[in-house]
C-alpha positions in Angstrom: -38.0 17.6 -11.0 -36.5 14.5 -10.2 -37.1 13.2 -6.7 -33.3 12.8 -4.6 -32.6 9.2 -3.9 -34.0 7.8 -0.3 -31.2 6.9 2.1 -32.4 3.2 2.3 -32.0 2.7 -1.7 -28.2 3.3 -0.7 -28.8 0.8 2.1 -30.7 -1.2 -0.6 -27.8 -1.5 -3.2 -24.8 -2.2 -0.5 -26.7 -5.0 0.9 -27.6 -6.3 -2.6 -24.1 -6.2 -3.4 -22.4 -7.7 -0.1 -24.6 -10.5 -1.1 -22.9 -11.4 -4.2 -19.4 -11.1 -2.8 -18.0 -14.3 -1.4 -15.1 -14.2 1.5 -12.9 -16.1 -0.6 -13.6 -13.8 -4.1 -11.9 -11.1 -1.8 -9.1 -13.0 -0.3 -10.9 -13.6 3.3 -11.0 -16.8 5.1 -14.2 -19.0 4.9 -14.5 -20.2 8.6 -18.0 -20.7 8.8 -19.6 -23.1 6.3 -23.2 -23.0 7.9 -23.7 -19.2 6.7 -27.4 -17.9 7.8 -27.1 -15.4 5.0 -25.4 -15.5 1.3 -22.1 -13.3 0.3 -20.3 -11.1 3.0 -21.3 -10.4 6.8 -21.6 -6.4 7.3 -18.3 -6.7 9.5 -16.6 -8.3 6.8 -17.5 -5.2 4.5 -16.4 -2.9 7.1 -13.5 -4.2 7.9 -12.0 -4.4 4.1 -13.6 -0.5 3.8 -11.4 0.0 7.4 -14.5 1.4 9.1 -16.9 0.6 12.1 -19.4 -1.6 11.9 -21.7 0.7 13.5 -21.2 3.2 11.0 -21.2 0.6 8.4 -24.7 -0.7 9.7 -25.9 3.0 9.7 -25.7 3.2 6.2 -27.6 0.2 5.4 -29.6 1.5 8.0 -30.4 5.1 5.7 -29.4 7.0 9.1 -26.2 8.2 7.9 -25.0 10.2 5.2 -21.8 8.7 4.0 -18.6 11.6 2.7 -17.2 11.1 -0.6 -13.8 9.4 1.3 -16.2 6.3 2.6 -18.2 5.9 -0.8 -14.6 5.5 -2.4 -13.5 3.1 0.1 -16.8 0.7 -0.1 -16.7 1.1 -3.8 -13.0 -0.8 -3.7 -13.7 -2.9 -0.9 -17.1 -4.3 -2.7 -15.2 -4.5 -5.6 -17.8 -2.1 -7.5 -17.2 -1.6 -11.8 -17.3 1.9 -13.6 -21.4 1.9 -13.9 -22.2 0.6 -10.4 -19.6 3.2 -8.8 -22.0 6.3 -10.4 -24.9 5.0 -9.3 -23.3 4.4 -5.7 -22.2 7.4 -5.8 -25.9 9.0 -7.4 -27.6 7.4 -5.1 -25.9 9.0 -1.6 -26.3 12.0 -3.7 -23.0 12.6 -3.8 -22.2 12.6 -7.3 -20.3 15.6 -8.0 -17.8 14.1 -5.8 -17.3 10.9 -7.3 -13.1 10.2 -8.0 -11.8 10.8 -11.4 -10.6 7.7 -12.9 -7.2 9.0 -14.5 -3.2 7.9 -14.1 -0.6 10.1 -13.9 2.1 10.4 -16.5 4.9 7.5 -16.3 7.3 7.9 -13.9 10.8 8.2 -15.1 14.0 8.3 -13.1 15.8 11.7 -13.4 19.4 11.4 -14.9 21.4 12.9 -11.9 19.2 10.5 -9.7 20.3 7.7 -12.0 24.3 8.7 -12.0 24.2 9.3 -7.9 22.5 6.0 -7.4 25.2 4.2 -10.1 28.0 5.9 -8.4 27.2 4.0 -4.8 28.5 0.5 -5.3 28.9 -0.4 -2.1 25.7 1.1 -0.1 22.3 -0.6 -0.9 20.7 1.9 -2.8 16.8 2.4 -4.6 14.7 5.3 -6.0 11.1 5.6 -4.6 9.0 7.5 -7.2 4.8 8.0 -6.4 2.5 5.1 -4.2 6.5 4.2 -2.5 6.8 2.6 -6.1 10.7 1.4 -7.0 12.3 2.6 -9.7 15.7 2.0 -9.7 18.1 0.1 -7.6 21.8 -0.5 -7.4 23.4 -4.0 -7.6 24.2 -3.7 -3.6 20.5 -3.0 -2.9 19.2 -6.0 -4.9 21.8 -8.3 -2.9 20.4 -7.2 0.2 16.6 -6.8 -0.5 15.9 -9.3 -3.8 16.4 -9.2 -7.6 13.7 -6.6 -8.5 14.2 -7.3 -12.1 12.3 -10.5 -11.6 9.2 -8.5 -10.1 7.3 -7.5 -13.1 7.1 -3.5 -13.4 3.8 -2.9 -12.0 4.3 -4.4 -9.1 7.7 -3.0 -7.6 6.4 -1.4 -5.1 8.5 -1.2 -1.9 4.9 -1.4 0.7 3.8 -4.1 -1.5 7.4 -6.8 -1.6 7.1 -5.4 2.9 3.7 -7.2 2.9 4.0 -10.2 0.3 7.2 -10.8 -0.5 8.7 -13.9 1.8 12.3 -13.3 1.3 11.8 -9.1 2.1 9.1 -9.5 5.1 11.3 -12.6 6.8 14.6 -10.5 6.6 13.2 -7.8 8.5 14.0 -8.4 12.0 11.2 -5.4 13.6 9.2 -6.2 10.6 6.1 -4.8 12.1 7.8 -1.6 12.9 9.4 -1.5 9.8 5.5 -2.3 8.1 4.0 0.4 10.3 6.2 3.4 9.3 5.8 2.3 5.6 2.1 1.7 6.1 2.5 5.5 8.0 4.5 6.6 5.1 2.1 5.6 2.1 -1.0 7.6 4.2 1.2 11.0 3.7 1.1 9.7 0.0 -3.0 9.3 -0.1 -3.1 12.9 1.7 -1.1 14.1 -1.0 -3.1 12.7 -3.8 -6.3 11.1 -2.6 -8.0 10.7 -6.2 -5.2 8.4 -7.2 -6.6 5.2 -8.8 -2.9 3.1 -8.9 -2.7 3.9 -5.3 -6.2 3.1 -4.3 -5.6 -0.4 -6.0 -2.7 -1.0 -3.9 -4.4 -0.1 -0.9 -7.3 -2.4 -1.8 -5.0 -5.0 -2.9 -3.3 -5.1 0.7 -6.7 -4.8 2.5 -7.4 -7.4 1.3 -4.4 -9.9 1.4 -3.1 -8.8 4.7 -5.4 -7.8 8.1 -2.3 -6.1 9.6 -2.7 -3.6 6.7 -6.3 -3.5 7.0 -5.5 -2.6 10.6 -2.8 -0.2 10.4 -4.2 1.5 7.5 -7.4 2.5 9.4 -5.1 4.2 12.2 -4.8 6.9 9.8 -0.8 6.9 11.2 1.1 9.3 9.5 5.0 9.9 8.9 8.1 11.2 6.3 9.8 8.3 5.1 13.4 10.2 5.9 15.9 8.1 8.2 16.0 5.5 11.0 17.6 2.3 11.7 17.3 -1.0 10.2 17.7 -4.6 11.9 18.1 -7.2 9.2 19.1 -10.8 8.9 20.4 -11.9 5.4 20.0 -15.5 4.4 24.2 -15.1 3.2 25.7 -12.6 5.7 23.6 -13.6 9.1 22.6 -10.0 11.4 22.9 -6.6 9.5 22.5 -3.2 11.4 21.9 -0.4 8.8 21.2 3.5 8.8 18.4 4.0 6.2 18.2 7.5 4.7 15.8 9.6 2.3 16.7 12.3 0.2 13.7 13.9 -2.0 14.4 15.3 -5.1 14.3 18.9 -5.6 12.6 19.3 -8.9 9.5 18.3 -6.9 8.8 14.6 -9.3 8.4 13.2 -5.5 11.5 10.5 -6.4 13.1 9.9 -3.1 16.4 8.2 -2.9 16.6 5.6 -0.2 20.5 4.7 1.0 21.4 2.6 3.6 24.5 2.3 5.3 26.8 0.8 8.4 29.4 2.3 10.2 32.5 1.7 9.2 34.8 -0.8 11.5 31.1 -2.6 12.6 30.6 -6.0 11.6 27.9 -5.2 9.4 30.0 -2.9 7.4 32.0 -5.8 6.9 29.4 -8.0 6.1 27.4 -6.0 3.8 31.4 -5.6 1.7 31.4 -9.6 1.8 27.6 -9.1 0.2 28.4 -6.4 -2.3 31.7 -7.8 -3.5 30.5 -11.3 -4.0 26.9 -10.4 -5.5 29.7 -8.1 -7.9 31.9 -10.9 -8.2 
């Protein structure tokens, strides 16, 4: 019979592998040049998993056992391949619960979805499909936010242009509100699928890239992207104050469509018809 793994061999590998990361192979700043030790710092590795660093120095410590949720988090965050995330996973003996590597089928707008969002010319308009992904937009909504087609498929993603888009974040005018509920939002989405590997890339991605994300992401904040306010300020049309609206599809694909509007006589009605009608123009 095969002997189970000792905690500290799990304590053995992490620390192995922290110390062939670099800060800067992971997108963190390098602020200290006289390092004592090679590779990453324990709080550096806890911080891009989004846990302690107690509980992170218990592991490498063999006095805790980690859950399935943690191993998937260090294995992104430590940037781990196929073969070194089994024998993470084998040696917390935990691997029946290892994640399944799969992607879902394509997503594909649904024809009515397509007509409704053609037939609003003047209200910035965009589908949200799986991960808050876009995939569709009127012309209104690409004068008001940016032209999407120039983002390459895989990476319209509406959390993603919030955190490293300069054009989208600047326009924003409660941008960390606004980053908060989407950050909020795109937890209900890892609830709802938590084996998703597109989605666990994005959330490693922005981990990485952005420490408000790290941050906000480890709150474990949760909320239904549905309506609310907007505050913007367009670099053509100055201040804009918007209703933003959800509607989910009811053939259960999880497409949302995301309208916003102004009320009409205000002078950001009239300014987003000076944006529509010139962008159409």
């Amino acid at each position: 019979m095969t002997p189970a793994p000792a905690p500290r061999d799990l304590g053995a590998f992490l620390k192995a592998r922290r110390a062939q990361l670099a800060p800067q192979d992971l997108g963190l700043p390098e602020t200290d040049s006289h390092r004592k030790v090679a590779g990453l710092r324990r709080q550096e590795v806890a911080q891009l998993a989004a846990i302690s660093v107690d509980y992170y120095t218990r592991l490498e410590q063999g006095r805790v056992r980690a859950s399935a949720s943690v191993l998937a988090t260090l294995a992104r965050a430590l940037r781990l391949d196929d073969d070194q995330q089994k024998y993470l996973y084998e040696l917390a003996g935990r691997s029946d619960a290892r994640p399944r590597r799969r992607r879902g089928p394509a997503q594909r707008v649904r024809p009515a979805m397509r007509r409704l969002l053609d037939q609003l010319t003047g209200s910035p308009a965009v589908v949200l499909g799986r991960r808050m992904d876009i995939l569709a937009w009127n012309v209104a909504a690409a004068a008001l936010f940016t032209d999407f087609s120039v983002t390459p498929p895989g990476r319209r993603n509406y959390v993603r242009l919030l955190f490293t888009d300069p054009v989208v974040r600047a326009m924003h005018q409660e941008w960390e509100h606004d980053a908060r509920d989407a950050v909020a939002a795109l937890r209900m989405e890892a609830a709802a699928d938590p084996d998703d590997p597109e989605l666990a890339q994005l959330v490693g991605e922005l981990s990485v890239q952005d420490a408000d994300f790290r941050t906000w992401w480890a709150e474990h904040r949760v909320n239904n992207l549905s309506y609310g306010t907007k505050h913007y300020r367009h670099r053509l049309v100055g201040d804009l104050t918007l209703d933003c609206d959800v509607w989910s599809s009811p053939d259960g694909s999880g497409q949302r469509l995301m309208v916003l509007t102004a009320e009409p006589g205000s002078p950001s009605h009239d300014a987003l018809g000076i944006l529509t009608a010139w962008t159409a123009a």
